[in-house]
N, C-alpha and C positions, 0 to 999 in steps of 0.2 A: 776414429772419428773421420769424417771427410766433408766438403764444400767443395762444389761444384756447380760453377756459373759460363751456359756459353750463349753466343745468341751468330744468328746467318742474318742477313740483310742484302736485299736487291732493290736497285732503282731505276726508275725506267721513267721519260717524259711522263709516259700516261698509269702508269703501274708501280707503286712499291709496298714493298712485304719485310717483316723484320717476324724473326720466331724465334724464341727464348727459349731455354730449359735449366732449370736450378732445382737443385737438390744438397742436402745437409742434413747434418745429427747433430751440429755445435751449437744449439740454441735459437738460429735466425728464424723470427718469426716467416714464413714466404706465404702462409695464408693469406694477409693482407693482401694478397697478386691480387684477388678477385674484391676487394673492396674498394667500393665509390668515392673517388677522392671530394666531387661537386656532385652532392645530390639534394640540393634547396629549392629545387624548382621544379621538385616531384614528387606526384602522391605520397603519402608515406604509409604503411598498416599500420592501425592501431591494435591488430596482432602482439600479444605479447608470450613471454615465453612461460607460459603458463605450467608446464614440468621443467622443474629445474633441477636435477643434481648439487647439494650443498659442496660443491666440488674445490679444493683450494684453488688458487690463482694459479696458471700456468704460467702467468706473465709479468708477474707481481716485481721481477727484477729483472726484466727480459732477457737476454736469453741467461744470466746467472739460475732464472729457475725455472726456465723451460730443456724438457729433456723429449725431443723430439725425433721423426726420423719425418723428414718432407721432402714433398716432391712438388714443382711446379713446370706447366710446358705453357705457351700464352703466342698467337699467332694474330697481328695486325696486318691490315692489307688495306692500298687505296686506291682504289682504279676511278680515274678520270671520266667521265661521261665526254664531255663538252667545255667550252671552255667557263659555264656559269656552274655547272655539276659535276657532283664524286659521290661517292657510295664507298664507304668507311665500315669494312668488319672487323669484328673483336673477338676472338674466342681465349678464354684462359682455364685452364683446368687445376686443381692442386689436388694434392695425395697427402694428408697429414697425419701421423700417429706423436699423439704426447702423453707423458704418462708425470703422476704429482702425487706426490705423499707429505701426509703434514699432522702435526697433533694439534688439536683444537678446542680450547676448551670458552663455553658458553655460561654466559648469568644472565636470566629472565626473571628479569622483575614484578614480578605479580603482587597482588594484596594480602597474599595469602605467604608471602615467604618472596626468596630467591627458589629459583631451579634451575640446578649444575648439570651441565650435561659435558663431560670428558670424552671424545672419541681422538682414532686414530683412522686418519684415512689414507685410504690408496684408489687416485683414482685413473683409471685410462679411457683417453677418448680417439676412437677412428672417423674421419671425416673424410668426403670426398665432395667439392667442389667447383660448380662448373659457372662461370659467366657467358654468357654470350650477348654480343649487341652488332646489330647492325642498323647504320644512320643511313641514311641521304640530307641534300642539303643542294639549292640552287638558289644561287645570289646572284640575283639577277641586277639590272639598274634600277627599275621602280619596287623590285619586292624582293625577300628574303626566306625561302621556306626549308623547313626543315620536320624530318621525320625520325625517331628512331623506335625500333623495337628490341628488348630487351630481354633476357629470362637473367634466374639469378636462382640457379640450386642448389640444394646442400644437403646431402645423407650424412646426416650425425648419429652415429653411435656413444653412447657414455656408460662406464663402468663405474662404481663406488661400493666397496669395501671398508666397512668400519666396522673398528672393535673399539669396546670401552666402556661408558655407562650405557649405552643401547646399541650392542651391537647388530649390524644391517648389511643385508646383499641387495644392490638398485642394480639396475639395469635400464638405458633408456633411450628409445628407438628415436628419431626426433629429426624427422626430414621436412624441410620448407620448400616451398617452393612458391617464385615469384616470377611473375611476367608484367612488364609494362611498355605504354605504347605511347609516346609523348610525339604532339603535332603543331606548330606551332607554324603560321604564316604575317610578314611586318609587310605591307604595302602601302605606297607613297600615293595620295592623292594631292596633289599642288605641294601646299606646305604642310601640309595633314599625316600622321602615320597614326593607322590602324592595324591592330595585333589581334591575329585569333587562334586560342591555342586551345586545344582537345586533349587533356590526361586522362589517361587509364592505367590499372592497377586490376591484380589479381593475384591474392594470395591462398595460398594451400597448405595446408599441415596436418596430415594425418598422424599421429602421433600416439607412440603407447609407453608406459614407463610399467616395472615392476621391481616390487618392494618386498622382499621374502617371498611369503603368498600371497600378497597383495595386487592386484594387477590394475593399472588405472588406462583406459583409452580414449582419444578424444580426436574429433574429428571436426576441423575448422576450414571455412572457407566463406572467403571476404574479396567482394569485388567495389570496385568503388568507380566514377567516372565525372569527368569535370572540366566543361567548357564554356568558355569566357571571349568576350569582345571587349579589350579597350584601346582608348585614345587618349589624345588629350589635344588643345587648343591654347595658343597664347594671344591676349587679349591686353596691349599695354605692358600694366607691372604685373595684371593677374595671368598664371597658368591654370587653368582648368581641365581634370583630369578624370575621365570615368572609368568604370569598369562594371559590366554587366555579365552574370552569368547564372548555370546551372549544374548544381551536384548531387547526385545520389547513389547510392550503395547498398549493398548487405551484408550482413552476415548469417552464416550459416551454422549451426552448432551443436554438435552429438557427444555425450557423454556415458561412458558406463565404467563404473567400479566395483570391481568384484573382492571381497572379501574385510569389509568393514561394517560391521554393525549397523543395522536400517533407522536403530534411534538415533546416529546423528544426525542424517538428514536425507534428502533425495540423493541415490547414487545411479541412478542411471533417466535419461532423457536427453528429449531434441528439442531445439527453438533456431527459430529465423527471428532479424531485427531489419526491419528497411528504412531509409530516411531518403526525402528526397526537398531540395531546399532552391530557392529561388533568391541569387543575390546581389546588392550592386555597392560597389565602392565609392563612393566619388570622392575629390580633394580638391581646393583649391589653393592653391601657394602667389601670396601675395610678397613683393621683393621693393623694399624703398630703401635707397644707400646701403649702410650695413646690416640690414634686418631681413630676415628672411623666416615669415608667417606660413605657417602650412595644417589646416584644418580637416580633416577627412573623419569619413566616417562607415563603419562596415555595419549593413544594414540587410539582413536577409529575414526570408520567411518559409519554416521548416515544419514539416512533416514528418511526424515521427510513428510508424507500428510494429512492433513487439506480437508475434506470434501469440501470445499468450493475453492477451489484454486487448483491448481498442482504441492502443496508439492516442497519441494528441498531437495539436501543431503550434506553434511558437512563434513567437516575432521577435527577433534581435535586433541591436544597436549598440553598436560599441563604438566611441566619440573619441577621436584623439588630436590634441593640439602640438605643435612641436615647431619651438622659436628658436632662430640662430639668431647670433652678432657676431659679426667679425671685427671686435673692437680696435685693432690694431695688426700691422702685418703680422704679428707673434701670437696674438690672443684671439682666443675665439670662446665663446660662450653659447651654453647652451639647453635649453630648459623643455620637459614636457610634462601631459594630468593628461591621464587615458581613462575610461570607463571601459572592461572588458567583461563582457558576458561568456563565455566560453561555451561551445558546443558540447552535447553529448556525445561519451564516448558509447561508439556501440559494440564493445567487443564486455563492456559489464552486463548486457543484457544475455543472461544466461541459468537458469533452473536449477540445475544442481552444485553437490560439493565437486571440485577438481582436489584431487590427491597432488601437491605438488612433488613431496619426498614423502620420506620417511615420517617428517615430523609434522609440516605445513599443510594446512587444507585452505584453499579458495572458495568462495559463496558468491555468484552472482546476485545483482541485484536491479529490480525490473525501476525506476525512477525517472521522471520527466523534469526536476526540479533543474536548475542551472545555476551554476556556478558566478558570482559575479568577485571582481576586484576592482580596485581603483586602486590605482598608483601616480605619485608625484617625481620626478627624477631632475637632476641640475647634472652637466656635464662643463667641466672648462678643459681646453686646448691649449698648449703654448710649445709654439715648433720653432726656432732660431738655426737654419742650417750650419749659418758661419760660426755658430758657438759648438755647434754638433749637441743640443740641448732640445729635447721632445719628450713633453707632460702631458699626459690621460690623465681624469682624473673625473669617476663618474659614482654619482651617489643617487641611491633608488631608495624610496619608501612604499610600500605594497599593504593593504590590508585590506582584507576580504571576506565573506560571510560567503560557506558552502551547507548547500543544504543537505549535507550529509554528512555522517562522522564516521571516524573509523573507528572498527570492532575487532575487537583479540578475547575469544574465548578459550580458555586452557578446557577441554574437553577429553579425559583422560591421557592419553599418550600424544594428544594430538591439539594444534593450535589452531585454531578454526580463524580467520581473516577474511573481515565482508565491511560494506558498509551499514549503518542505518538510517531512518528517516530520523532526523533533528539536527538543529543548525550549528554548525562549526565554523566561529569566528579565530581569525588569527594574522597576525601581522610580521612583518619583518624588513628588515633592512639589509641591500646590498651596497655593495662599495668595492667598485675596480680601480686599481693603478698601475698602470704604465707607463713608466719614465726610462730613458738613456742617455748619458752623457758621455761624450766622447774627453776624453783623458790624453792633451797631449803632450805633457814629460814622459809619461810612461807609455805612449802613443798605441794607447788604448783604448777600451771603450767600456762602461756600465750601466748594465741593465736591472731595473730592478720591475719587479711582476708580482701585485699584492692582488687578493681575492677576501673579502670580510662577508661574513653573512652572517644573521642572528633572525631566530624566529619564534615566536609565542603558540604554542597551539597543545590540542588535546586529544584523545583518543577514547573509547570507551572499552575496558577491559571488564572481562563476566560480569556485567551489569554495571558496573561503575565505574565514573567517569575520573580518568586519569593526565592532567594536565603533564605537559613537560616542552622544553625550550631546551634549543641548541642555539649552538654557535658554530661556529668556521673561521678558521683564518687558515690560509697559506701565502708566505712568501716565498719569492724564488728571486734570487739575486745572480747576477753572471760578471763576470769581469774578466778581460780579454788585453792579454798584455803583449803589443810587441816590439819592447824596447831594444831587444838586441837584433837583427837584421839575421833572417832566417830561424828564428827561436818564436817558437808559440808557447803562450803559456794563459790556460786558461783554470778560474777560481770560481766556482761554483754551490752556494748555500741554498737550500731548501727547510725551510721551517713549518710544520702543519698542526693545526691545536682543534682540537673538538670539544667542547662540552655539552655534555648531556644532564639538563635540572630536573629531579622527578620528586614534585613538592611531596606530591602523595606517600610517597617513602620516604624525604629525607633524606635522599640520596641527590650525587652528584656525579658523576663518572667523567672526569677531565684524561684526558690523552694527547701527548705531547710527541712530537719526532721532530728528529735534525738529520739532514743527509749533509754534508761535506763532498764534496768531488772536483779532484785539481788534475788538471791534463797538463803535456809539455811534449812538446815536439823538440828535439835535440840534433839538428845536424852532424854529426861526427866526420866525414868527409863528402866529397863532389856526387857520390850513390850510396852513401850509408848515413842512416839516421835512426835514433833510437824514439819511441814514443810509449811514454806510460799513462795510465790511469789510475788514480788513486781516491777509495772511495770509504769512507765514516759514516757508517749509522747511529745512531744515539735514538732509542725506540722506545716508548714506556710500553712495558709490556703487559701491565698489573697497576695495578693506582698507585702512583710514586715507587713502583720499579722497573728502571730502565735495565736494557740491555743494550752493550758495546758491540760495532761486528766492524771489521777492517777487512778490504777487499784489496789487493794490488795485482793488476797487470802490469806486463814488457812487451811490447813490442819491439823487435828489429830488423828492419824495412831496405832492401839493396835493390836501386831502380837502374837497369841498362835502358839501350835502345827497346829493344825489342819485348824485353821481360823482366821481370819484376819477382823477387823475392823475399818473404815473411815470415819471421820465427817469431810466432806469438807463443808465451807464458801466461797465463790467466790462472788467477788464484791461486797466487803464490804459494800465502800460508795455510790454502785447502782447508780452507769455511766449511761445514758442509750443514747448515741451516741457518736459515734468518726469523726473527723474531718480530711480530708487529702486533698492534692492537688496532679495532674497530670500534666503535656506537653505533647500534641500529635504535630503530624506535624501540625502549624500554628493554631492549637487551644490551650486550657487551660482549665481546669474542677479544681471544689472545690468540694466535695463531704461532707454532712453531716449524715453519716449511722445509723441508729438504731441496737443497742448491748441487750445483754442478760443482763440482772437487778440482780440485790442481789440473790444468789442462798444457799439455806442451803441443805444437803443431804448429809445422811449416806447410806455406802455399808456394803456387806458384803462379804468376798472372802472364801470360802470352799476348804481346802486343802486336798484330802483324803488319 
């Protein structure tokens, strides 16, 4: 095994440069190097991963069951223009091979029966890469502009091997490629600030998968572009706030599949989908003592054509209210009722079947209808520093008519997924909590992190229509103890519950897990100190049968001046699979994955 992390850095008045290189087989994820930590304020594709490999989780107990060999190299630089501008590049590359084996067994609930499907898989995937971005940016005293351009590549290879009740050889070529160009200038007129910002977006994936003799290839490309002016004005108690712009895009979209039967459906063609929309925000937020009224409303006019038809155009409005109080220095309240129409996606407008694997097939579908929901939500606050005491505490109610249902046809060996034309009503409820209180006898602190959610809805399987309702719960609790002076000790529970109702069957499929995880940091003398981790699964793996799995690390840690030494033990008593179960819609999967075994290994860290 080895890990290996080093980085050079130079600084200069008008110039500095830092350039990394890591690499590892012990499980660390270093792909992440190229992922966007802030990406809310940019286009996004509605690109999705259209071939997917049924591949187990690489990451499912990070690095416990990622078996990896990565490489990462990542060079930043900032050279000064002037004393208002700089010019900020990014380059990061990674090199990842992981490889994942696991037994997997499926129940599809259909009308007609259950259908088991047993395999074993072995999957390996190579990956290469690449981020680049480089900004500008000149902050001046009346304005503030900023420019970056971006790519974001990736050559993905993926293997899968499986034997069992269908055994399959996939294979799947699967490279994206993304550029985008974000423009965005803040200028002061008196008391006035007007923002004008220009997004762009361009997506690319040619992509081919193969399935025995099956061969499926598709060929996608999606540009998209969106420029906006706004401001706002305060008037009194009122703030008055606009936003005016324009968006439009395309998609572009080739499919062909070679060797599936022509009575399932279209397997090979082309379509383009363009939209082009006209929109404007406005809000206005009125403020009296502790109240604070904020009214807006998104309001556009869309164009919509589909290669294959004569397109139509739409008028949207979506209304939202949203009231604070700040009842007392502790308490804060707070309530909203939205109307949301939702845009079309244009990446469903597409002709033929997509082969996703082995098993799953995808169906475009050409539709103008829209989506609408309404939601009601109540949120309370209560923060107390000098108690060390801070309550979230947010309840959402959602219910909505889409004019479209979803379709699951079992079509021999194959599960055909599309939507249809007729109306699908369904409802649900969310509820977040986040609370911490600080603990001081044990002069510590506890956090507790709940997530609830329940939803009513239905789906149409080979012609008939199949109702079913979930649920969600996960808790995560943390408690952080540090009563003895130099000793950490931290206690950690995670609890997650699913149920899946399918009246139609008479069936229920509940799914239960507990994680436990306690750490401690143990000083031993002035440069040695010992640290373990100690981790409890409790899994149901099967309806009311769980499965036990215990994990224990050692760490033992001796820091000088200059360098630092670490003799990790990981997996003690050499685990070498973990057990869990899933609910998808009208199925259920038990998974048993292959982990990382007894690991000894010393480091060495060089402080200079």
């Amino acid at each position: 095994m080895w890990s290996f992390e080093t980085f050079a850095m130079r600084l200069k008045p008008s110039f500095q440069t830092i350039l990394t290189y890591k690499t590892n087989n012990i499980g660390k994820n270093i792909r992440r190097e190229t992922d966007k930590l802030l990406s809310f304020d940019e286009l996004q594709s509605p690109l999705s991963a259209m071939l997917a490999l049924p591949s187990p989780s690489p990451l499912l107990l990070k690095g416990r069951s990622l078996f990896n060999r990565s490489h990462a190299v990542s060079l930043n630089a900032l050279q000064r223009i002037d004393e208002n501008s700089q010019v900020n590049v990014q380059i990061t590359f990674t090199n990842d091979r992981n490889e994942a084996t696991s037994l997997r067994h499926s129940d599809f609930y259909t009308n007609s029966g259950i259908k088991t499907i047993e395999n074993r898989k072995q999957y390996l995937e190579k990956s290469n890469d690449l981020f680049a971005k480089i900004k500008y940016e000149n902050n001046a005293k009346n304005h503030y502009l900023k420019n970056e351009l971006s790519g974001d590549f990736s050559w993905n290879k993926q293997w899968l091997n499986e034997q069992g009740t269908q055994p399959h050889k996939m294979m799947g070529n699967l490279p994206i490629y993304t550029l985008r160009d974000n423009f965005s200038i803040m200028k002061k007129y008196g008391k006035r600030l007007i923002t004008l910002q220009s997004k762009n977006i361009m997506d690319v994936r040619p992509q081919q998968l193969y399935v025995d003799s099956l061969a499926q290839s598709i060929n996608q490309h999606y540009y998209e572009t969106n420029t906006d002016v706004s401001g706002s004005l305060r008037i009194g108690r009122f703030i008055l706030s606009e936003q005016v712009g324009v968006n439009a895009g395309e998609h572009r979209f080739t499919s062909d599949l070679v060797g599936v039967p022509d009575s399932i459906g279209l397997l090979m063609g082309k379509s383009s989908f363009t939209f082009a929309s006209f929109y404007t925000n406005p809000s206005i937020e009125y403020m009296v003592k502790d109240f604070n009224f904020t009214l807006s409303g998104d309001m556009s006019y869309n164009h919509y054509k589909y290669s294959l038809d004569n397109g139509q155009s739409k008028f949207l409005f979506s209304p939202n209210l949203h009231i604070k109080w700040k009842a007392t220095a502790t308490w804060t309240f707070s309530a909203n009722a939205s109307i949301n129409t939702m845009q079309i996606n244009a990446a469903q407008f597409y002709p033929t079947l997509v082969l996703q694997d082995y098993q799953y097939m995808n169906k475009g579908l050409a539709g103008y209808n829209l989506n609408k929901e309404k939601s009601v939500g109540i949120g309370v606050v209560y923060s107390d520093a000098l108690k060390g005491t801070s309550i979230r505490l947010r309840i959402t109610k959602s219910f909505g008519n889409s004019p479209y249902t979803s379709t699951q046809d079992f079509v021999g060996n194959y599960i055909v997924e599309s939507l249809t034309q007729g109306d699908t009503k369904y409802n649900s409820w969310n509820m977040s909590l986040i609370g911490s209180q600080g603990i001081g006898f044990l002069k510590g602190k506890l956090n507790v992190t709940a997530f609830y959610n329940t939803m009513n809805s239905y789906m149409v399987q080979n012609s008939q229509r199949m109702p079913y309702d979930t649920k969600n719960l996960n808790i995560t609790s943390n408690l952080d103890i540090g009563l003895i002076k130099g000793v950490d000790i931290n206690y950690k529970l995670t609890y997650g519950f699913h149920q899946m109702k399918m009246p139609a069957f008479g069936k229920t499929s509940n799914l239960n897990s507990w994680k436990h995880e306690g750490s401690l940091r143990l000083p031993l003398c002035k440069v040695l100190s010992l640290e373990t981790l100690t981790e409890y699964y409790h899994n149901e793996i099967a309806q009311k049968e769980f499965k036990d799995m215990f994990f224990q690390d050692f760490t033992l840690i001796f820091k000088a001046k200059h360098f630092d030494l670490s003799l990790a033990w990981n997996n003690v008593f050499n685990n070498k699979n973990y057990s869990y179960g899933i609910n998808n819609t009208l199925s259920s999967s038990f998974s048993n994955q292959d982990i990382r075994g007894r690991e000894l290994m010393l480091s060495f860290y060089y402080k200079p």
